[in-house]
N, C-alpha and C positions, 0 to 999 in steps of 0.2 A: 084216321080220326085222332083231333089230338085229346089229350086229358091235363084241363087245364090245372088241372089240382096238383101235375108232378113237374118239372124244373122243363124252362122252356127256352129255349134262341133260337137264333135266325137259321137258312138254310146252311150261309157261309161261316157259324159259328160262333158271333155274339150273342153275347149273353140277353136275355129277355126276362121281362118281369109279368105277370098279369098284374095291372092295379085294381082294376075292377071292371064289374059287367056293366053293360049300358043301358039303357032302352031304346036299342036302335036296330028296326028291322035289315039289317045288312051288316055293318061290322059292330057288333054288339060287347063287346070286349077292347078296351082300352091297354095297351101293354108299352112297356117303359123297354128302350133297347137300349144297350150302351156301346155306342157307334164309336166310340173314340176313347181313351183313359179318360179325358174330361167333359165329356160331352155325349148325355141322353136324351133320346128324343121319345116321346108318346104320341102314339099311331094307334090306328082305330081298326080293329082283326076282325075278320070274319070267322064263322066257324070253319072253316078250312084251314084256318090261320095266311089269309091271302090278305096285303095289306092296303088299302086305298092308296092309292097314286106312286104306288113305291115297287122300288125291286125286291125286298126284302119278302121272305117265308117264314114261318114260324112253327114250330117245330118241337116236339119234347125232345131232351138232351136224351140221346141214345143213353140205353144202359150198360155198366160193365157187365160182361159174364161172368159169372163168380168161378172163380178158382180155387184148387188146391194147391197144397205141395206134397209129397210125395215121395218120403225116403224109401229109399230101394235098398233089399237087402240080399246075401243068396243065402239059400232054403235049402232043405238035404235034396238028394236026389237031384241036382241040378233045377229046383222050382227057385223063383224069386218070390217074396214075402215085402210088403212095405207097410209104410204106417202114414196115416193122412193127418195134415196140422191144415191149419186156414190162412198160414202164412209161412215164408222160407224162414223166418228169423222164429219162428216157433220148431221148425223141422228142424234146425240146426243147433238146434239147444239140446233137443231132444232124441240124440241118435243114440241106438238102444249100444252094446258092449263089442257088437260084431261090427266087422269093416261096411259103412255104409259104400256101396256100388252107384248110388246119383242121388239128386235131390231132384225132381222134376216138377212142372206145375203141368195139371192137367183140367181141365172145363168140367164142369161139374153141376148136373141139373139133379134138383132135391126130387 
């Protein structure tokens, strides 16, 4: 199901606009793609995001995964110890007095 209210293109990756809804029992949604650097077309969606007479799909732009970064450090006893930033150029600013061991980025759900 798409959600027209977050950032939308085509199946192959252009960019898409919603302009507005319609009042049309079938493709009820008007949406502006941009098929070319200079050149958009507005085409009539359905809610499936299927588009009258055309090959194009429409589609919310996948989301990134949010990541971390990950300084790695070693710990007594042979344990490793690290510190999490929200980006490598924050992790690399901030490496604590001891030899950092990696910076990694790792997927990260809240």
């Amino acid at each position: 199901m798409i959600d027209w209210n977050k950032p939308l293109q085509t199946k192959d990756g252009r960019k898409a606009e919603l302009i507005r809804e319609v009042k049309d029992e079938f493709y009820p949604y008007a949406v502006c793609i941009r098929y070319h650097p200079n050149l958009e077309i507005v085409v009539m969606v359905d809610k499936k995001g299927l588009i009258a007479d055309e090959d194009f799909i429409i589609e919310n732009v996948p989301e990134k995964p949010k990541t971390v970064w990950v300084n790695l450090y070693h710990g007594d006893y042979a344990k490793v110890y690290g510190q999490i930033f929200e980006s490598k150029e924050l992790a690399d600013r901030h490496i604590l007095g001891v030899k950092r061991i990696a910076c990694v980025e790792i997927p990260w759900e809240d």
